[in-house]
N, CA, C and O atoms as a GROMACS GRO file, in nm:
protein
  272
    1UNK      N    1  -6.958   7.237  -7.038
    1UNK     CA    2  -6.904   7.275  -6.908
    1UNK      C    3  -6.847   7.151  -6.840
    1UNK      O    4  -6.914   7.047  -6.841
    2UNK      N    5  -6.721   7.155  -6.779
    2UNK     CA    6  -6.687   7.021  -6.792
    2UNK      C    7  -6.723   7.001  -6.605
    2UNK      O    8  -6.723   7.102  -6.536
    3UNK      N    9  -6.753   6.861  -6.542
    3UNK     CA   10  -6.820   6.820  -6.439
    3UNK      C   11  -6.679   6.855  -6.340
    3UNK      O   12  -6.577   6.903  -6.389
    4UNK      N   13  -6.689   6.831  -6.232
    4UNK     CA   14  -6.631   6.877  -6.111
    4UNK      C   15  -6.515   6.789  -6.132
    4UNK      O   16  -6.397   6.814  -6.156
    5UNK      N   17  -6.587   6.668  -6.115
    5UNK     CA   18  -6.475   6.583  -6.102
    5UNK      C   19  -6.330   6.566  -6.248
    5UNK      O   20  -6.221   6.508  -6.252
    6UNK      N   21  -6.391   6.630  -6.325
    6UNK     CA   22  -6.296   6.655  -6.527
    6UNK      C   23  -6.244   6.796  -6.462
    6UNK      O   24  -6.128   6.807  -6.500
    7UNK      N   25  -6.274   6.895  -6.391
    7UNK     CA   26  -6.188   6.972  -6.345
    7UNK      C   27  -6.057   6.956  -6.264
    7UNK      O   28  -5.940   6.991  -6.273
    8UNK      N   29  -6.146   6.874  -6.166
    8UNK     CA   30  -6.026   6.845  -6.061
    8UNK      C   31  -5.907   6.761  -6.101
    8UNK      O   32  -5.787   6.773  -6.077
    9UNK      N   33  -5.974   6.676  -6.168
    9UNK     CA   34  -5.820   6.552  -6.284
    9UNK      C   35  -5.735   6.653  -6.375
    9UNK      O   36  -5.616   6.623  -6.385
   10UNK      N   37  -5.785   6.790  -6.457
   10UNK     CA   38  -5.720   6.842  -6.528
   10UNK      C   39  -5.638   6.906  -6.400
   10UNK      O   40  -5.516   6.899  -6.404
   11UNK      N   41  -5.699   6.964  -6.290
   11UNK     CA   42  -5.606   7.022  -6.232
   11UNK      C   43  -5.469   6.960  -6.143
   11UNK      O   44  -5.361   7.000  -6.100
   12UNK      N   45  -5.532   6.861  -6.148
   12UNK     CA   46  -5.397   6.777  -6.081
   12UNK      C   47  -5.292   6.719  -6.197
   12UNK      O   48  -5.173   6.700  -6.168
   13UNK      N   49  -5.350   6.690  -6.338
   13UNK     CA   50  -5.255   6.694  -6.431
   13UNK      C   51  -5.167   6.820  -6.485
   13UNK      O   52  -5.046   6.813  -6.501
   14UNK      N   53  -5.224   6.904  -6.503
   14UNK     CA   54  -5.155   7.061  -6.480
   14UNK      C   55  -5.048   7.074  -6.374
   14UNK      O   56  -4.944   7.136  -6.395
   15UNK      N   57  -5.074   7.020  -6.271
   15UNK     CA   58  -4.995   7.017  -6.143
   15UNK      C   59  -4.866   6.945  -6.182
   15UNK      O   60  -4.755   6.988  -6.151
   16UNK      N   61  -4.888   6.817  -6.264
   16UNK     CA   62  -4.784   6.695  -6.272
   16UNK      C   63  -4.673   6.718  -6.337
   16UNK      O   64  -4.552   6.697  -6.333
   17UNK      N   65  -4.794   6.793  -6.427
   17UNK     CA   66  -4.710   6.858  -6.597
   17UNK      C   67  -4.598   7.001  -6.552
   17UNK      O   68  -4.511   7.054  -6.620
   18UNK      N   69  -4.640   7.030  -6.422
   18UNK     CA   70  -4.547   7.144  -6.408
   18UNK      C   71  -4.419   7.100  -6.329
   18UNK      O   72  -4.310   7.153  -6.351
   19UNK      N   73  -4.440   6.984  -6.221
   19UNK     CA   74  -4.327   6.906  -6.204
   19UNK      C   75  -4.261   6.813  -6.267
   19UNK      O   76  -4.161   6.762  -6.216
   20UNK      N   77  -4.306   6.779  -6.381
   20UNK     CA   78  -4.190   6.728  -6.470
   20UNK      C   79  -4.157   6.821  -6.540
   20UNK      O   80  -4.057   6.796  -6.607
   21UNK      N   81  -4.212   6.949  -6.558
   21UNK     CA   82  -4.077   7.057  -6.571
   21UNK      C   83  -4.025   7.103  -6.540
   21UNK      O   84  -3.946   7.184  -6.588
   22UNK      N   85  -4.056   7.058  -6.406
   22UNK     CA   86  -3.840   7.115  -6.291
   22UNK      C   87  -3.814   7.024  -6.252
   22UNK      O   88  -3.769   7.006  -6.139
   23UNK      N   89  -3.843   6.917  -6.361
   23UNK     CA   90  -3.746   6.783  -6.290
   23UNK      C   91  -3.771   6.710  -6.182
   23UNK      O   92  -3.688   6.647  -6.117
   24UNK      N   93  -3.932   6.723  -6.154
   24UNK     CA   94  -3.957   6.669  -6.009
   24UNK      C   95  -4.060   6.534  -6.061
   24UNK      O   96  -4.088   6.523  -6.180
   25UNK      N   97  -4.099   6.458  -5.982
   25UNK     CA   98  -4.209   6.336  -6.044
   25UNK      C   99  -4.269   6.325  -5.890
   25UNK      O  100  -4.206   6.331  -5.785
   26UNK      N  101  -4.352   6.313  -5.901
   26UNK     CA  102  -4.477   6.253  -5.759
   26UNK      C  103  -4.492   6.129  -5.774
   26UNK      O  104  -4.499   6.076  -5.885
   27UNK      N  105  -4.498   6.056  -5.645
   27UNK     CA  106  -4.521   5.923  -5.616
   27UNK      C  107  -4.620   5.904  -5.473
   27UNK      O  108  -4.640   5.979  -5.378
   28UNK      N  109  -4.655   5.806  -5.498
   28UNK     CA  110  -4.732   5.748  -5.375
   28UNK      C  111  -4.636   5.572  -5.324
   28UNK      O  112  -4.602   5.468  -5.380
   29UNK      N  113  -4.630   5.644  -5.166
   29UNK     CA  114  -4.620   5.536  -5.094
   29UNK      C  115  -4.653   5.474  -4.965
   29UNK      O  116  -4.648   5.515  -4.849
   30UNK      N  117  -4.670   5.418  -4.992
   30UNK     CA  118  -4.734   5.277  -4.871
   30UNK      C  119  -4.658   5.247  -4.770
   30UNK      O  120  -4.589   5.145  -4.762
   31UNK      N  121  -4.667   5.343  -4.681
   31UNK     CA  122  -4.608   5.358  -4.534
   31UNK      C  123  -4.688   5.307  -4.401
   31UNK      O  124  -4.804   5.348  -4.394
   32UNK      N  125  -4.637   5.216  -4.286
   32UNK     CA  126  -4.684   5.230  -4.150
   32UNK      C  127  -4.674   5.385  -4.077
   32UNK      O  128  -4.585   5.469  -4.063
   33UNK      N  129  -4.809   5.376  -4.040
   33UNK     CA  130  -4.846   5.504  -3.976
   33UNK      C  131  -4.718   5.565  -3.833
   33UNK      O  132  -4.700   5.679  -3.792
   34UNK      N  133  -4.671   5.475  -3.804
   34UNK     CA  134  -4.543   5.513  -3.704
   34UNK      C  135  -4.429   5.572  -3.785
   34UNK      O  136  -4.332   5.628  -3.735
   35UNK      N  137  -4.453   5.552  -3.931
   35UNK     CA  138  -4.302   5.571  -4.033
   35UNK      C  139  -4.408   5.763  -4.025
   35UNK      O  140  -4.389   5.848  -3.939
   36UNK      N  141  -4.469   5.769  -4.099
   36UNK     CA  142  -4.526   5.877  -4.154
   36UNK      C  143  -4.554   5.973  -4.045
   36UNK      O  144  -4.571   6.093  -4.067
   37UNK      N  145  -4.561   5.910  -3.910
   37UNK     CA  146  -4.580   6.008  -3.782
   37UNK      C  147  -4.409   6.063  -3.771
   37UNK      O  148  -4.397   6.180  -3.733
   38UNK      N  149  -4.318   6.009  -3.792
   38UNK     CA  150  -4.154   5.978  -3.775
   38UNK      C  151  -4.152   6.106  -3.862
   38UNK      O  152  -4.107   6.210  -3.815
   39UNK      N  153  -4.219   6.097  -4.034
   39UNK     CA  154  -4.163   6.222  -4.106
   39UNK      C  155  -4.245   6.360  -4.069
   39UNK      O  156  -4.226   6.471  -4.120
   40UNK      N  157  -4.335   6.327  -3.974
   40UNK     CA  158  -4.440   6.467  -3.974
   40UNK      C  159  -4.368   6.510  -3.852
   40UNK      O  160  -4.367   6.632  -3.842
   41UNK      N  161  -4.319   6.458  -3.773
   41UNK     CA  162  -4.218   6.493  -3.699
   41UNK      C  163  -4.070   6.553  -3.691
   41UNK      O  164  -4.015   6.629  -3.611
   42UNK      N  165  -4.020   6.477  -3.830
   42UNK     CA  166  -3.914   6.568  -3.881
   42UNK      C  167  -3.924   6.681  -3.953
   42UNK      O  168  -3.848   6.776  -3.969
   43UNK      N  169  -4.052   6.650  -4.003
   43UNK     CA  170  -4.074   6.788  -4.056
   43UNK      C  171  -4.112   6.894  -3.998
   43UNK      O  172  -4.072   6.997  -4.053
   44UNK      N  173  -4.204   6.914  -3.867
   44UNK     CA  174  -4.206   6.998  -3.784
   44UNK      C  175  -4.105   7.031  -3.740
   44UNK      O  176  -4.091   7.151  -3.764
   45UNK      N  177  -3.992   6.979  -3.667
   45UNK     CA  178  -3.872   7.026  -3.620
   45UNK      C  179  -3.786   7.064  -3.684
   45UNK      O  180  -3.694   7.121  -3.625
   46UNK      N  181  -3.780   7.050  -3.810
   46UNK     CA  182  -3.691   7.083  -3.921
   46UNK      C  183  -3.777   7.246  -4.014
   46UNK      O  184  -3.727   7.321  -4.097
   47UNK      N  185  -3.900   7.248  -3.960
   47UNK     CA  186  -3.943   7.344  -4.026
   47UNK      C  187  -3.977   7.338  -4.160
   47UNK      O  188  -3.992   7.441  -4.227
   48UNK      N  189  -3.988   7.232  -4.203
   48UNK     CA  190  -3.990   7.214  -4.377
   48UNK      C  191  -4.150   7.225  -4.423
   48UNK      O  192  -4.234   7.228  -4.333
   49UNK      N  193  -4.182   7.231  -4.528
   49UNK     CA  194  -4.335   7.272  -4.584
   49UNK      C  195  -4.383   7.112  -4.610
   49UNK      O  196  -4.505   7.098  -4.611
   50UNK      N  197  -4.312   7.004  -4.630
   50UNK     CA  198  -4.367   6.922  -4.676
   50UNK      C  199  -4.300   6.729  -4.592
   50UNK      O  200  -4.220   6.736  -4.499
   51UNK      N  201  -4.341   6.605  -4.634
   51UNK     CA  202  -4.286   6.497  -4.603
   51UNK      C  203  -4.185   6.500  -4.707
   51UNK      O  204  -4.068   6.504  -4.671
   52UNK      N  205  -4.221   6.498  -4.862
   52UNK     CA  206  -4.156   6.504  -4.969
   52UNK      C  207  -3.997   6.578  -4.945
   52UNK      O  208  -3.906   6.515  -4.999
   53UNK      N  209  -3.960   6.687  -4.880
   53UNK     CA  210  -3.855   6.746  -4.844
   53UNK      C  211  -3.787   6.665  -4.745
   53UNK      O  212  -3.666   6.651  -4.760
   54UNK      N  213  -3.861   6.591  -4.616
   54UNK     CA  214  -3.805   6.525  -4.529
   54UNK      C  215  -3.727   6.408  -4.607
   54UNK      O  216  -3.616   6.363  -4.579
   55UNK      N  217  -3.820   6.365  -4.720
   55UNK     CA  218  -3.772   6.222  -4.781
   55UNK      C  219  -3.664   6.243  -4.827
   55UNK      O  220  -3.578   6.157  -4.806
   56UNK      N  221  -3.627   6.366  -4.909
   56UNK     CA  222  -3.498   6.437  -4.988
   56UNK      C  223  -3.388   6.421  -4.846
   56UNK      O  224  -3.292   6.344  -4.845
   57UNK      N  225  -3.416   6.487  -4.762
   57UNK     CA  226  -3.279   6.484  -4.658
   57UNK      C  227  -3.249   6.337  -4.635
   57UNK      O  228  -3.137   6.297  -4.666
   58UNK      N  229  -3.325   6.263  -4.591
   58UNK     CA  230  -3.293   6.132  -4.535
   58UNK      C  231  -3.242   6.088  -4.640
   58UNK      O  232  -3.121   6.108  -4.625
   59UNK      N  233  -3.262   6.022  -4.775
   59UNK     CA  234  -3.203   6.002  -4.877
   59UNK      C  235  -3.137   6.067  -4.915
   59UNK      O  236  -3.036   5.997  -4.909
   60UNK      N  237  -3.096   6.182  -4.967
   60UNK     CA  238  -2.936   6.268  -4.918
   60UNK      C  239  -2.872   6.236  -4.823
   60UNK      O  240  -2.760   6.200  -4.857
   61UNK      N  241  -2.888   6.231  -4.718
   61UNK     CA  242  -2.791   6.166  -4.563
   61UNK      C  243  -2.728   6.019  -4.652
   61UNK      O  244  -2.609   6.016  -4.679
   62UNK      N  245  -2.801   5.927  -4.684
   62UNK     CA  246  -2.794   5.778  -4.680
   62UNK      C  247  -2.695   5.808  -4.792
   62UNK      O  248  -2.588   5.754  -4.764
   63UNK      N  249  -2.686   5.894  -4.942
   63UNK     CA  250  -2.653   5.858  -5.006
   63UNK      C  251  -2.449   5.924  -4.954
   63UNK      O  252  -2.339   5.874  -4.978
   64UNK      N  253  -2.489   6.041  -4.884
   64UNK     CA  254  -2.353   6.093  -4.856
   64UNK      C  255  -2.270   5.973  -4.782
   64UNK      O  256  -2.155   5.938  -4.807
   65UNK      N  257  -2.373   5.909  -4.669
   65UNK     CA  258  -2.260   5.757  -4.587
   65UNK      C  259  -2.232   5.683  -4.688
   65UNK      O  260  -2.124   5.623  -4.684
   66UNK      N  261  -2.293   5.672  -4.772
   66UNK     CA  262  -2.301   5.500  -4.842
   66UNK      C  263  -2.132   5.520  -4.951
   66UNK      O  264  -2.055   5.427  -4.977
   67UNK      N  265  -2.114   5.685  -5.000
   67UNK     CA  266  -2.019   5.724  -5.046
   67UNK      C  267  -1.900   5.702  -4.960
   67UNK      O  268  -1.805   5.638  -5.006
   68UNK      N  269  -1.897   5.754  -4.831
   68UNK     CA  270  -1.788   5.727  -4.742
   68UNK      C  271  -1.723   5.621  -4.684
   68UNK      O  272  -1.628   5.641  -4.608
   0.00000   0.00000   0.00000
């Protein structure tokens, strides 16, 4: 029977394994708490489910100027 903690690692690898099959990858980053209050903020007003989505727009925005 495998221990709590051999569950919870398979389940978050299961998780990983299903976003690298739509092309997605998870990361961790090392933000000031004024940056991360900034995206929980855009994300409330924007209505979005996650920070991860906020990060997609802002980096979409940057990449559309940087083209122009």
């Amino acid at each position: 029977m495998p221990t709590t903690e051999n569950a919870a690692s398979d389940k978050f690898r299961a998780y990983r394994r299903r976003l690298v099959a739509k092309g997605r990858l998870q990361f961790i980053a090392d933000l000031p708490r004024e940056t991360v209050a900034y995206l929980d903020e855009l994300k409330e007003r924007q209505g979005l489910r996650n920070r991860g989505q906020v990060l997609e727009q802002l980096i979409e925005k940057g990449r559309e100027a940087a083209q122009q």
